[in-house]
mmCIF file of the C-alpha atoms, coordinates in Angstrom:
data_MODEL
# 
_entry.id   MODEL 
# 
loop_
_atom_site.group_PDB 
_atom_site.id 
_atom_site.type_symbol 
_atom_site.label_atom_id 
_atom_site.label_alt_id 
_atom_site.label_comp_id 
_atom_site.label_asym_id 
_atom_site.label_entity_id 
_atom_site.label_seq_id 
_atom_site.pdbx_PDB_ins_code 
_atom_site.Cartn_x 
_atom_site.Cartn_y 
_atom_site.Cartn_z 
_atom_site.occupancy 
_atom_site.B_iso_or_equiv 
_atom_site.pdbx_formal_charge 
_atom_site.auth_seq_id 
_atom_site.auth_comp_id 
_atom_site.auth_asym_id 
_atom_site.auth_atom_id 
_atom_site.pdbx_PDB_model_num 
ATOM 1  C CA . UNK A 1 1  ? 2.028  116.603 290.238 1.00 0.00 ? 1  UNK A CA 1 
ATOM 2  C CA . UNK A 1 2  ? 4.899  114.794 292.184 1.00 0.00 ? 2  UNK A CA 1 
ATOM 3  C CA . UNK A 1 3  ? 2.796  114.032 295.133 1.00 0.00 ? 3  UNK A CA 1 
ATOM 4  C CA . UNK A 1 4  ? 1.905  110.418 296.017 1.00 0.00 ? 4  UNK A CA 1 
ATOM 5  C CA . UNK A 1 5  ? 0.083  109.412 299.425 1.00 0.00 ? 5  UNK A CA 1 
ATOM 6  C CA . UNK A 1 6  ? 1.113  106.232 301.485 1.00 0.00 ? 6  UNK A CA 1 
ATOM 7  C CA . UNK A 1 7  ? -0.841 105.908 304.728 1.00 0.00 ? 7  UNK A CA 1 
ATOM 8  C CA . UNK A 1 8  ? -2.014 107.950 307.565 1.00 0.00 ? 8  UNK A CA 1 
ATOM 9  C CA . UNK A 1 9  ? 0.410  107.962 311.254 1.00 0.00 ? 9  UNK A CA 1 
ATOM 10 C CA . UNK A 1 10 ? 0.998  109.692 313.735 1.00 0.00 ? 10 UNK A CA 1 
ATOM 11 C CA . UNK A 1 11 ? 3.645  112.075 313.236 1.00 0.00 ? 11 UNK A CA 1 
ATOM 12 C CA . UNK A 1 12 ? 5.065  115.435 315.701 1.00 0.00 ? 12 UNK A CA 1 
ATOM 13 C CA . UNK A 1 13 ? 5.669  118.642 313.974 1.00 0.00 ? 13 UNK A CA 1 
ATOM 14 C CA . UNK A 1 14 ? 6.208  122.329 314.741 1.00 0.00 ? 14 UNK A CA 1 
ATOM 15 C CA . UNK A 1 15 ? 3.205  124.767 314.132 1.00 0.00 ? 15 UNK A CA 1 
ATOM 16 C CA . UNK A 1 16 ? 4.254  128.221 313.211 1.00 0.00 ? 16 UNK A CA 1 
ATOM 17 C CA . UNK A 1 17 ? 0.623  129.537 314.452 1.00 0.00 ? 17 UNK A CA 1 
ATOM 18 C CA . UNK A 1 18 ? 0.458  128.105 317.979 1.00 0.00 ? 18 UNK A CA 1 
ATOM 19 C CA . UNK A 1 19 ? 4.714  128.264 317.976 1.00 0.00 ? 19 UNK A CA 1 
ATOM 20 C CA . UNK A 1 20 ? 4.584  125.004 319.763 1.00 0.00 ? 20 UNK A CA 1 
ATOM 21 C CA . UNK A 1 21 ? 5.070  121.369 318.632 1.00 0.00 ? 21 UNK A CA 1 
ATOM 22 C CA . UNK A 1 22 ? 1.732  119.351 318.064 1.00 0.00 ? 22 UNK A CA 1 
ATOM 23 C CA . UNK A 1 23 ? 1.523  115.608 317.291 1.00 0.00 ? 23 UNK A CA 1 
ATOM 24 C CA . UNK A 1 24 ? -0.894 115.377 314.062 1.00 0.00 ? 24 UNK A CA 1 
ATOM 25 C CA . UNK A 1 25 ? -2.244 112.630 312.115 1.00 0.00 ? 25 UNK A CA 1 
ATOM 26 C CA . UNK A 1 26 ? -0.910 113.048 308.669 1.00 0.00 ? 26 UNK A CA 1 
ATOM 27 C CA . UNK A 1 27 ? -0.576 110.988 305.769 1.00 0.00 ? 27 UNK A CA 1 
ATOM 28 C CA . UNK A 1 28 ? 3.038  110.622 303.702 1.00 0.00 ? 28 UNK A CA 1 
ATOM 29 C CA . UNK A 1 29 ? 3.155  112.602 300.883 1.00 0.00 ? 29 UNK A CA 1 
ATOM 30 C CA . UNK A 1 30 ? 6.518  112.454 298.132 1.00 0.00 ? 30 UNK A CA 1 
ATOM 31 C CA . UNK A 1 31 ? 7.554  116.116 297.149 1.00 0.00 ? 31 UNK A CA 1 
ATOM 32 C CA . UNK A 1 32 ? 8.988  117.513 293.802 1.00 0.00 ? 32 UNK A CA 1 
ATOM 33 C CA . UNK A 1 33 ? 12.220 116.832 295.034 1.00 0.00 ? 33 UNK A CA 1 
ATOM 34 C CA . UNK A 1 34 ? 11.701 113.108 295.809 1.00 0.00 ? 34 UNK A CA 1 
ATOM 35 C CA . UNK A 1 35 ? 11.787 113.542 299.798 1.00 0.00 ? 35 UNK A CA 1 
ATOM 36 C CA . UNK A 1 36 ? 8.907  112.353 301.829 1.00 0.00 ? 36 UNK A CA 1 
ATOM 37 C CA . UNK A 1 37 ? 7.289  114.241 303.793 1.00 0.00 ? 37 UNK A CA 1 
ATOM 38 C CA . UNK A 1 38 ? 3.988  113.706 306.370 1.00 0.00 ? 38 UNK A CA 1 
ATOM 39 C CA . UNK A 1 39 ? 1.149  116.380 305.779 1.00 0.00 ? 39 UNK A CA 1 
ATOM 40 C CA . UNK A 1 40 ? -1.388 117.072 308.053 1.00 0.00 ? 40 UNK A CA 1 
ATOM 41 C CA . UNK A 1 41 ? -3.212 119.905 310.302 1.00 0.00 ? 41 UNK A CA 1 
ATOM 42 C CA . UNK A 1 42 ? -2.666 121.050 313.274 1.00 0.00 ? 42 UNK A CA 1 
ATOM 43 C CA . UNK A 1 43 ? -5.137 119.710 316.067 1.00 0.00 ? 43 UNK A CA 1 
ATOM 44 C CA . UNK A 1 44 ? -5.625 123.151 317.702 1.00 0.00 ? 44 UNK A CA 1 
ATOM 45 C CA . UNK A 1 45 ? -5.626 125.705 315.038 1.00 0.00 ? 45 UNK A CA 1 
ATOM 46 C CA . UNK A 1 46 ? -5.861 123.850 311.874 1.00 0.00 ? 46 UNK A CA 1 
ATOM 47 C CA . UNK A 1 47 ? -3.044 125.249 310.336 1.00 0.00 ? 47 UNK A CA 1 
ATOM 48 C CA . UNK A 1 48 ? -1.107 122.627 307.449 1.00 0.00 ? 48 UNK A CA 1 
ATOM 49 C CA . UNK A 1 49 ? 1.853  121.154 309.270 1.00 0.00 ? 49 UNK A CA 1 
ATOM 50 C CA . UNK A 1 50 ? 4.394  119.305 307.637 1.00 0.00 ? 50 UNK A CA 1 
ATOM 51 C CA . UNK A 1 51 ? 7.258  117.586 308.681 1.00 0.00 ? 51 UNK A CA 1 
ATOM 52 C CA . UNK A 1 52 ? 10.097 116.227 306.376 1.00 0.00 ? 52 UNK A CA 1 
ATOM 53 C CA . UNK A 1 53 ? 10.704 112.422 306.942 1.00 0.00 ? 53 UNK A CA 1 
ATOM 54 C CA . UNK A 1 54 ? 14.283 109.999 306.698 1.00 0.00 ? 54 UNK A CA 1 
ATOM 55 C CA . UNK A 1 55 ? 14.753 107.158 305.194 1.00 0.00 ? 55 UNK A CA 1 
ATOM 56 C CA . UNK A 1 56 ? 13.467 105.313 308.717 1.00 0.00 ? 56 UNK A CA 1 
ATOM 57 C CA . UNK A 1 57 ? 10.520 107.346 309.252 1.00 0.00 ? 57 UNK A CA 1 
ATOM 58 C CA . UNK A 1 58 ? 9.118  106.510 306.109 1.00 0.00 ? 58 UNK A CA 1 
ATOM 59 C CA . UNK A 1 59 ? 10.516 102.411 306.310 1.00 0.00 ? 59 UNK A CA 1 
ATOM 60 C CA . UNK A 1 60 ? 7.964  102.098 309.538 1.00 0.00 ? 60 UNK A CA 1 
ATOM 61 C CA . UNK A 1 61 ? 5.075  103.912 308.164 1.00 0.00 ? 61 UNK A CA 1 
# 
């Protein structure tokens, strides 16, 4: 419902599967809150990552 996608980057998040971090090509996604946030899987296992974004993260996408 809140969710509204920007572009797709490259971003680095943890994966709670592999318990490592994995860079992941995700797209920007806004969440109920009003926070952005890039969305993707992980590379090796496939498992949704997500990593929550600032106010410069988002600027350069």
């Amino acid at each position: 419902m809140g969710e509204g996608r920007h572009g797709v980057a490259q971003y680095e998040a943890y994966c709670v599967k592999c318990k490592a971090k994995r860079e992941f090509e995700g797209t920007v996604v806004t969440l109920k809150n009003g926070r952005n946030a890039a969305s993707g899987t992980c590379p090796v296992c496939g498992t949704k990552v997500m990593r929550i974004l600032g106010k410069a993260d988002v600027a350069a996408s």
